[in-house]
C-alpha positions as CSV (number, residue, x, y, z in Angstrom):
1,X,8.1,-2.0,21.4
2,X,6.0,0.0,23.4
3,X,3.6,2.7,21.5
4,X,1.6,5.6,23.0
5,X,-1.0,7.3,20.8
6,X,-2.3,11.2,21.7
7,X,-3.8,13.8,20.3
8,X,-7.5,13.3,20.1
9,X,-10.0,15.3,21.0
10,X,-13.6,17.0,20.1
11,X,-13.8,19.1,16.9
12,X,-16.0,20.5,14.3
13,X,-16.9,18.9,11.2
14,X,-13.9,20.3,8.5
15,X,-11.5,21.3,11.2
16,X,-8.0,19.3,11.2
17,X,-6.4,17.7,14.2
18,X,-3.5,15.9,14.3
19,X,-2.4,12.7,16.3
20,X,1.0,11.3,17.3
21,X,2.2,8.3,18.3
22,X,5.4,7.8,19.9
23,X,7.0,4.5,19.5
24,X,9.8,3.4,22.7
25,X,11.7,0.1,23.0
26,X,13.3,-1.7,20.8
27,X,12.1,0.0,17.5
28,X,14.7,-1.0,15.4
29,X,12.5,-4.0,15.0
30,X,9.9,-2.1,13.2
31,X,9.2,-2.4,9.1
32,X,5.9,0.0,9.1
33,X,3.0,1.7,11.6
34,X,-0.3,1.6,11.1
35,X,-3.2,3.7,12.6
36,X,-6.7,2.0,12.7
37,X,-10.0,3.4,14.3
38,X,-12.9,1.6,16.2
39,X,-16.2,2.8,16.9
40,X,-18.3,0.6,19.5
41,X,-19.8,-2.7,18.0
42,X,-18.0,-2.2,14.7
43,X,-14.2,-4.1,13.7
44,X,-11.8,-2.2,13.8
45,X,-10.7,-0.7,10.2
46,X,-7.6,0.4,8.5
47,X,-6.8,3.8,8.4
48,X,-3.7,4.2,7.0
49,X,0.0,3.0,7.2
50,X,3.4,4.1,6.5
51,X,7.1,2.3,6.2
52,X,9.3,3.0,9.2
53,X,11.9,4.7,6.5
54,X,9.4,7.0,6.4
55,X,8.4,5.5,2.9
56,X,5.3,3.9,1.0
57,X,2.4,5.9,2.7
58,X,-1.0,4.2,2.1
59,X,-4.6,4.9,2.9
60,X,-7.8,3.4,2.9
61,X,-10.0,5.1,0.9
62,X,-12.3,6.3,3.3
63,X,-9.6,8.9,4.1
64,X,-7.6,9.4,1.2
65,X,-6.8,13.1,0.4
66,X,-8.0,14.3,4.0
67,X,-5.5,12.0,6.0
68,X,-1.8,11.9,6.0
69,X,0.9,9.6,8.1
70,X,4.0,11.3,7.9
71,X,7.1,9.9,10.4
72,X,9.5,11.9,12.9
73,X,12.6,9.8,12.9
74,X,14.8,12.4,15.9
75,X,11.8,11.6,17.7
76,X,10.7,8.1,16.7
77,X,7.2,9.5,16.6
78,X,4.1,9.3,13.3
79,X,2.0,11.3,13.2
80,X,-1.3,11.3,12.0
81,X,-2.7,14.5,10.1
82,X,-6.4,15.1,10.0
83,X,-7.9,17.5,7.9
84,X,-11.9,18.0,6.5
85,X,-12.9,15.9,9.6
86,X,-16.2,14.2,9.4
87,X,-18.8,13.0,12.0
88,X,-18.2,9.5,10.4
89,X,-14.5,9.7,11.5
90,X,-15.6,10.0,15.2
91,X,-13.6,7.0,16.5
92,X,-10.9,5.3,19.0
93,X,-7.9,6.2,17.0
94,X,-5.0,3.7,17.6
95,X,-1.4,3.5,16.4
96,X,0.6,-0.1,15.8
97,X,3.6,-1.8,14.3
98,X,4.5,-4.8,12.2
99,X,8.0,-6.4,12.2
100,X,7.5,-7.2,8.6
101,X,5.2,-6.9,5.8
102,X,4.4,-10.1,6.2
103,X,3.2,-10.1,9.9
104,X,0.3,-9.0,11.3
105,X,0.7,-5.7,13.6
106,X,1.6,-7.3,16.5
107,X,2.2,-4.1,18.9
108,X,-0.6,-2.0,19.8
109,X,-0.7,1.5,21.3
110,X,-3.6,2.7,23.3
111,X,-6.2,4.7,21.6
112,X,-7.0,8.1,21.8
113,X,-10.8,9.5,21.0
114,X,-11.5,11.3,18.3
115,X,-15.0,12.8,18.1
116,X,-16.6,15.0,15.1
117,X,-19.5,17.2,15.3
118,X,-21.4,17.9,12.9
């Protein structure tokens, strides 16, 4: 499975901006996505996640109620929807897949940068 995370960019606190990930290969091997941000010297942290079915959305709470995954099954893309931006969302964003809900994401996408002004 190969995954390719875009989108990012530099906005304005409270503007939206939306990032996809496109997932290639063998993707009927996938149970859910993920998308998890980094900021330099920090562990990476959860952002949210979603089923590949396109079911069972969940968020950390950080961005719950600003942030929503939503899947693109023609396109075998999920996006990630971005709204009320804060500075303290300024991060790598990356998208990645599990094979089941036991395992550990396992395939990574690069990240894409996601800056907030304030």
């Amino acid at each position: 499975v190969q995954l390719q995370a875009s989108g990012g960019g530099l906005v304005q606190a409270g503007d939206s901006l939306r990032l996809s990930c496109a997932a290639s290969g063998r993707t009927q091997s996938i149970y859910a996505m993920g998308w998890w941000r980094q900021v330099p010297e920090k562990e990476r942290e959860f952002v949210g996640s979603i089923a590949w079915n396109g079911r069972n959305p969940y968020y950390a709470d950080a961005v719950k109620g600003r942030f929503t995954i939503s899947r693109d099954f023609a396109n075998d893309m999920v996006y990630l929807q971005m709204n009320s931006l804060k500075p303290e969302d300024t991060a790598v964003y990356s998208c990645a897949a599990r094979r089941t809900s036991q395992t550990p994401y396992i395939y990574w996408g690069q990240g894409t940068q996601v800056t907030v002004s304030s």
